[in-house]
C-alpha positions as CSV (number, residue, x, y, z in Angstrom):
1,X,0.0,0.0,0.0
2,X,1.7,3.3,-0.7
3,X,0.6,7.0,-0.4
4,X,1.1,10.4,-2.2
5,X,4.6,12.2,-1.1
6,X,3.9,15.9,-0.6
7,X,7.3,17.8,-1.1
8,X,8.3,21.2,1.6
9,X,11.0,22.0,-0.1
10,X,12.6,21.2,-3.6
11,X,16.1,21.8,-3.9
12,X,19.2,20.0,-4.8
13,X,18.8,17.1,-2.5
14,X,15.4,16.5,-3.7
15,X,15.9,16.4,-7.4
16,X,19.0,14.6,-7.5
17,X,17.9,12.4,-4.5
18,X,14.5,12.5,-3.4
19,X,12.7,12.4,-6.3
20,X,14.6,9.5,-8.3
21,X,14.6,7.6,-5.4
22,X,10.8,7.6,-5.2
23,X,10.9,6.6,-9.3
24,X,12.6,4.0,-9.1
25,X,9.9,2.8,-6.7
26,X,6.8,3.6,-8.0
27,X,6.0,6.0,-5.7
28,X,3.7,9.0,-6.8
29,X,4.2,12.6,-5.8
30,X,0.9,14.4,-4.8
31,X,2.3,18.2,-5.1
32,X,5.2,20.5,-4.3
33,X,5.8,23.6,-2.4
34,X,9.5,25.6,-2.7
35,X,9.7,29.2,-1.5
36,X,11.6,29.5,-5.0
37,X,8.3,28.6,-7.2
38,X,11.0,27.8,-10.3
39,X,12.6,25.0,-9.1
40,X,8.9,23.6,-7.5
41,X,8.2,23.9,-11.4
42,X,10.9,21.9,-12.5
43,X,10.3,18.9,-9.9
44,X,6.7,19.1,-11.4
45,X,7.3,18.9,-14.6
46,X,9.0,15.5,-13.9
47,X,6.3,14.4,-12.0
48,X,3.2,14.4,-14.5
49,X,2.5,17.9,-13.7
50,X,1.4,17.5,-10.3
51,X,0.4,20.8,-8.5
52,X,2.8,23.5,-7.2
53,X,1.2,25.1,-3.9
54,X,1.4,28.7,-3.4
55,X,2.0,28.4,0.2
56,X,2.9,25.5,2.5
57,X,-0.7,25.7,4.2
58,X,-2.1,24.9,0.8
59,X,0.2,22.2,0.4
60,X,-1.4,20.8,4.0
61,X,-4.7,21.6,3.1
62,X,-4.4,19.1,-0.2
63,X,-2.6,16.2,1.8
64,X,-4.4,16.8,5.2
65,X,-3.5,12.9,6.9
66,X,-4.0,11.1,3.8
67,X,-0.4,11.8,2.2
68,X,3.3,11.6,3.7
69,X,4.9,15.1,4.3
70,X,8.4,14.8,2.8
71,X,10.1,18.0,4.4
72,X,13.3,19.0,2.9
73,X,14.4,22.7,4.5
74,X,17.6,23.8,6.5
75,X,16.9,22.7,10.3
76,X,15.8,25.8,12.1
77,X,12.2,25.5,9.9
78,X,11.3,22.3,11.1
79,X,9.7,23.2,13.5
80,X,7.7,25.6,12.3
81,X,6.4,23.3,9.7
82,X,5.6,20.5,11.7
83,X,3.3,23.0,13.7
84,X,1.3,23.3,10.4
85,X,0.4,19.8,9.4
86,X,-2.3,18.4,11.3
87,X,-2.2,16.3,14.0
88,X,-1.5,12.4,13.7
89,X,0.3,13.0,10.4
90,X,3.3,11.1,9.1
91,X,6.7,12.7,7.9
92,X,9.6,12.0,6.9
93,X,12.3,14.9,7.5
94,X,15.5,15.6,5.7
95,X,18.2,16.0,8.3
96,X,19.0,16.8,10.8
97,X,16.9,17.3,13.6
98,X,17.5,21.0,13.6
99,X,20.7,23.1,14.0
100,X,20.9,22.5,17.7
101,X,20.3,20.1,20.4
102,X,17.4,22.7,21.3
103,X,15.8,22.6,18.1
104,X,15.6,18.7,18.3
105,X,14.5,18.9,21.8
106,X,11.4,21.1,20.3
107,X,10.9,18.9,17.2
108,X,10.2,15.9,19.5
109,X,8.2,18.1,21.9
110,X,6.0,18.9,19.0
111,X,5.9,15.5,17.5
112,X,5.3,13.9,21.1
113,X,2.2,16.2,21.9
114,X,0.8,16.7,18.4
115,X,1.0,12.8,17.9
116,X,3.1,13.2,14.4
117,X,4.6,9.9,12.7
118,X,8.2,11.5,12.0
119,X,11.3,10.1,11.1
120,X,14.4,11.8,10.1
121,X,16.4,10.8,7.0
122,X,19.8,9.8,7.9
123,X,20.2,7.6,4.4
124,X,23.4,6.7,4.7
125,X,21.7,3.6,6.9
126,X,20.6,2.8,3.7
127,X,23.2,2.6,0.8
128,X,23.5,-0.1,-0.7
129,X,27.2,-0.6,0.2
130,X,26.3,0.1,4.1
131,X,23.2,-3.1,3.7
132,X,26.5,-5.3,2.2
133,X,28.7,-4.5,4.7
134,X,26.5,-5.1,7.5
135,X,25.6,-8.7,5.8
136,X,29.2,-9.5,6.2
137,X,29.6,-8.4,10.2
138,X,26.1,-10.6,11.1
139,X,27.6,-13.5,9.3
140,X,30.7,-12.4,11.5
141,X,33.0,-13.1,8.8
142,X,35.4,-10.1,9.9
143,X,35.6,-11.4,13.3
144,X,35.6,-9.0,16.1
145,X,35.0,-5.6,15.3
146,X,38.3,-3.5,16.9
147,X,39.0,-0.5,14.5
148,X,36.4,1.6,12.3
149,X,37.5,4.4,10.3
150,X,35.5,7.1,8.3
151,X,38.1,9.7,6.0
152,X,37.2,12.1,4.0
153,X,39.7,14.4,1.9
154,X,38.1,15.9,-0.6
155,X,36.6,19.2,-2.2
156,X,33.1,20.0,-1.2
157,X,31.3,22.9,-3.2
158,X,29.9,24.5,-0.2
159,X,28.7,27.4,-2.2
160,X,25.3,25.2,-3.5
161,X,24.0,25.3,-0.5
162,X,24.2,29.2,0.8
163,X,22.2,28.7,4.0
164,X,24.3,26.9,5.4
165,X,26.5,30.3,5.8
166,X,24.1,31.3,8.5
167,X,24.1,28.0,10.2
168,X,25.5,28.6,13.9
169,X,27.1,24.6,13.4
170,X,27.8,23.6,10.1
171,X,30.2,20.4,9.3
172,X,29.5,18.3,11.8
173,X,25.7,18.7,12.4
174,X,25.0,19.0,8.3
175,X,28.0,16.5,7.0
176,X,29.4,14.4,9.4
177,X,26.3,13.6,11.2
178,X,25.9,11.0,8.9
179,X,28.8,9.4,10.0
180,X,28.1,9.7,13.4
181,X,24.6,8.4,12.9
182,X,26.0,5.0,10.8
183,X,28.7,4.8,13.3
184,X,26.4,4.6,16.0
185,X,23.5,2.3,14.2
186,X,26.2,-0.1,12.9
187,X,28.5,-0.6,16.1
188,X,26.8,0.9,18.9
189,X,26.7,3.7,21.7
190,X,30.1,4.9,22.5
191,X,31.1,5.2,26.0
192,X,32.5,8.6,25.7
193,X,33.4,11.0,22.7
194,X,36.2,13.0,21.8
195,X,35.9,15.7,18.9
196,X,37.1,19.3,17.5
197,X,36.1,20.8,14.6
198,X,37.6,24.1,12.9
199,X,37.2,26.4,10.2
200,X,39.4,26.2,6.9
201,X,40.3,29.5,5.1
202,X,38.7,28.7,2.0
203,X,35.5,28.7,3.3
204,X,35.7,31.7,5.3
205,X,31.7,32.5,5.8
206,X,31.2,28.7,7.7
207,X,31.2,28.2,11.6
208,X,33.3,25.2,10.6
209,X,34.4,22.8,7.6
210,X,36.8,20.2,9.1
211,X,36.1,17.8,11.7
212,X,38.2,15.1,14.1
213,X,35.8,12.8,16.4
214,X,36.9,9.8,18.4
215,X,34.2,7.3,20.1
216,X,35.4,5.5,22.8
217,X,34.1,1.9,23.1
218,X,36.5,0.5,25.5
219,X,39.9,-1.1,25.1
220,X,39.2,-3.1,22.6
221,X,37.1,-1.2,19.8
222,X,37.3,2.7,18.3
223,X,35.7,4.2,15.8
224,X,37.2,7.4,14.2
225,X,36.2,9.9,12.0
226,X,38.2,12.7,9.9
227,X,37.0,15.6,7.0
228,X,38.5,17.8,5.9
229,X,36.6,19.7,2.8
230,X,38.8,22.3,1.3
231,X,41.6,19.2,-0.5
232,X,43.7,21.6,-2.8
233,X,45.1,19.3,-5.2
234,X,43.5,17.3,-8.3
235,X,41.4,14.1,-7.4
236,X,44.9,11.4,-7.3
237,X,44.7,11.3,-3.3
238,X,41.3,12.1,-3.0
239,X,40.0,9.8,-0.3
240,X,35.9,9.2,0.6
241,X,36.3,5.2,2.7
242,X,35.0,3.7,5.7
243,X,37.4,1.0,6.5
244,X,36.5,-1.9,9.2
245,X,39.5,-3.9,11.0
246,X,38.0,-7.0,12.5
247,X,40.0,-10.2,14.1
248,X,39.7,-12.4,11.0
249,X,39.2,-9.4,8.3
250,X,39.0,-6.0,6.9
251,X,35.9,-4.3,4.6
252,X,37.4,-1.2,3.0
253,X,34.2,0.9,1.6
254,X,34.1,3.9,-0.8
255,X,31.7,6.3,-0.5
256,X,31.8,7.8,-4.0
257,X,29.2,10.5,-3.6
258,X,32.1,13.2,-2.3
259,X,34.2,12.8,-4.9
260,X,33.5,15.4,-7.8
261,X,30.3,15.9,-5.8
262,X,27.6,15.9,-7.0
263,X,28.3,13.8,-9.7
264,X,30.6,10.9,-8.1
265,X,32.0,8.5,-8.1
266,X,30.7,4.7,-7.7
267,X,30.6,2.8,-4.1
268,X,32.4,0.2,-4.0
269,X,33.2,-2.5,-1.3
270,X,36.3,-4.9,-0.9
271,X,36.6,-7.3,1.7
272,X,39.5,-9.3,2.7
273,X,39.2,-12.1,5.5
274,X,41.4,-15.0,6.7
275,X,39.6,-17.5,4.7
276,X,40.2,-16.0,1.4
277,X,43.3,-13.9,2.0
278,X,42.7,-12.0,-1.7
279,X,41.0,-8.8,-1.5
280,X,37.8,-9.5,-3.3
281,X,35.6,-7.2,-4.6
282,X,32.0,-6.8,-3.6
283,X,29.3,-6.5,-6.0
284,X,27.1,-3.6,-4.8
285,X,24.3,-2.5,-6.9
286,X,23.6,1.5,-6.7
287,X,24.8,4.3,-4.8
288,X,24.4,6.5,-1.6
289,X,22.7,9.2,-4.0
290,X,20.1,8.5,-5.5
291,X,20.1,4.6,-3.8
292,X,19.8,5.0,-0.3
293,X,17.0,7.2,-0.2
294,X,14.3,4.5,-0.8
295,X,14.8,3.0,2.4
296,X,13.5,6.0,4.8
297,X,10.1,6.5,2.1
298,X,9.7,2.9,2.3
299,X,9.6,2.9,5.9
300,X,7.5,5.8,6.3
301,X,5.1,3.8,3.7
302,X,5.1,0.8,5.8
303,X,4.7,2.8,9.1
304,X,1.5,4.4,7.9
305,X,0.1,0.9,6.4
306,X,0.0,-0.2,10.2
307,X,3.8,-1.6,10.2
308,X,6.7,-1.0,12.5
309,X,8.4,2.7,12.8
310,X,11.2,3.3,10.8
311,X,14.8,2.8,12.4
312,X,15.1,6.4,12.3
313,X,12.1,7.7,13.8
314,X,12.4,10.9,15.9
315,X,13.0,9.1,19.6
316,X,16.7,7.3,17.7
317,X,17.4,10.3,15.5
318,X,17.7,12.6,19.0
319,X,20.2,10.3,20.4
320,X,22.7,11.0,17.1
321,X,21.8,14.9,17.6
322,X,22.5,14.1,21.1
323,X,26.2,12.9,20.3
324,X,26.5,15.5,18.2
325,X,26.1,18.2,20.3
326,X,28.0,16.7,22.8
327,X,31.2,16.8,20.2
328,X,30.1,20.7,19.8
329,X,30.5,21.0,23.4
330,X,34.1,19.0,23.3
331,X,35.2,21.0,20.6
332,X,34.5,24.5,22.1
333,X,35.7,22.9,25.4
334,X,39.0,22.6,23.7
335,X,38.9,25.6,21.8
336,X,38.8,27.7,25.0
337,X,41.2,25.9,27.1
């Protein structure tokens, strides 16, 4: 059973993302609404001409409780929104759960009292070379888990996405979040954090653009993660992995979405274990972008049909802005000593 998507919000990550995503499964758009009524145009005219709202109250006047809100606007208007759509609806939010641990705090206050279905779309859960890799650690094939690793060296075009100028956090609660999100899905709660992140002179007008975390699971696992945005040199060293050191074997992932974003590069997934000590590569059929993002619509589909809440519904997503903002508070910590 599915339902009509209503879109808040039609920029980049919709159109390259969103919308493809929801192709490739059949789903059917039931309107649009974008403060910039062009690009809510464009989105519609790939969509069999389904209606462009003048205003978001007319876009929840047409969907009312009988649609899915798919909400795609910087963090400190969720809120807002989600005080609009009637009670008991369902929605799936682009992340994060607002800018600041308060801003999630109020998101679930409103979703709590005004009885909204909401989940937040951390897709990286979803990529298709994140569902492989955690095939391989149930089968246990890697052995014990003991050293996870997310790098990224790369360049990021910042400048598509000028909100984010304003933003009082930027790399950590609007990039690596969703490393801290997988990290924390895949292999747990840490037992403490370490984290600093710092601006970068090439992208002068952002609170921040490279970031250092550290979870601490005890002495025998870690899990570390490093950006840094602003790469000067041509794509050769380039780097975009997750790597995973078990006991008996190592999964070395590449996320191919940062390099030459936003066109890419492919994932990929190589896997080398005791048993078969060749690296072997990993079929993996489609990418983070436009891939993953059928897994959060399809869970919002099968949460309104009567099934189970998504993995990322609003209760899980607050403990990843709950880490996050605990870096944030590490970082400045550090920053003042």
């Amino acid at each position: 059973m599915t339902f009509p998507i209503y879109a808040i919000g039609t920029g980049a990550i919709v159109t390259s993302a969103h919308f493809p995503a929801y192709e490739m499964l059949g789903y059917q758009y039931g309107g649009f609404y974008d403060q910039r009524r062009d690009a809510a145009e464009a989105l519609a005219l790939r969509s069999q001409n389904q209606p462009v709202f003048e205003s978001v109250e007319d876009l929840i006047e047409a969907c009312g409780t009988t649609g899915i809100y798919d909400i795609a606007v910087p963090g400190k208007y969720v809120a807002e929104i989600l005080n609009k759509i009637p009670e008991g609806a369902y929605t799936l939010i682009q992340k994060p759960l607002g800018e600041t641990l308060e801003q999630a705090k109020e998101i679930l206050r409103i979703c709590q009292e005004r009885r909204i279905h909401g989940a937040i779309n951390f897709q990286l859960r979803w990529a298709p070379v994140i569902l492989k890799l955690k095939e391989y650690l149930s089968q246990g094939e890697l052995g014990r888990i003991q050293d996870v690793e997310f790098q990224v060296c790369c360049q990021t075009p910042w400048a598509l996405w000028k909100f984010l100028e304003s933003a009082p956090r930027m790399e950590m609660i609007y990039h690596s979040i969703h490393y801290i999100d997988c990290a924390r899905h895949i292999f747990g709660e840490p037992k403490r954090i370490f984290a600093r992140s710092i601006k970068d002179e090439k992208s002068p007008l952002l609170e921040s653009s490279r970031s250092f975390l550290y979870f601490d699971y005890g002495d025998w696992k870690r899990c570390t993660i490093r950006t840094l945005h602003s790469h000067p040199s041509d794509p050769k060293y380039q780097v975009s992995t997750l790597k995973v050191e078990g006991t008996e074997g190592v999964a070395r992932i590449q996320l191919g979405l940062n390099l030459s974003y936003p066109v890419g590069e492919p994932d990929t997934l190589e896997v080398w274990t005791q048993q078969s000590p060749e690296w072997q590569q990993v079929p993996v059929e489609g990418n983070w972008i436009p891939h993953a993002f059928r897994g959060p619509m399809q869970e919002m589909m099968q949460w309104k049909a009567g099934g189970e809440p998504p993995s990322t519904e609003v209760h899980d997503a607050f403990a990843t802005m709950e880490l996050v903002d605990q870096a944030y508070r590490i970082s400045d910590e550090m920053a003042s000593s």
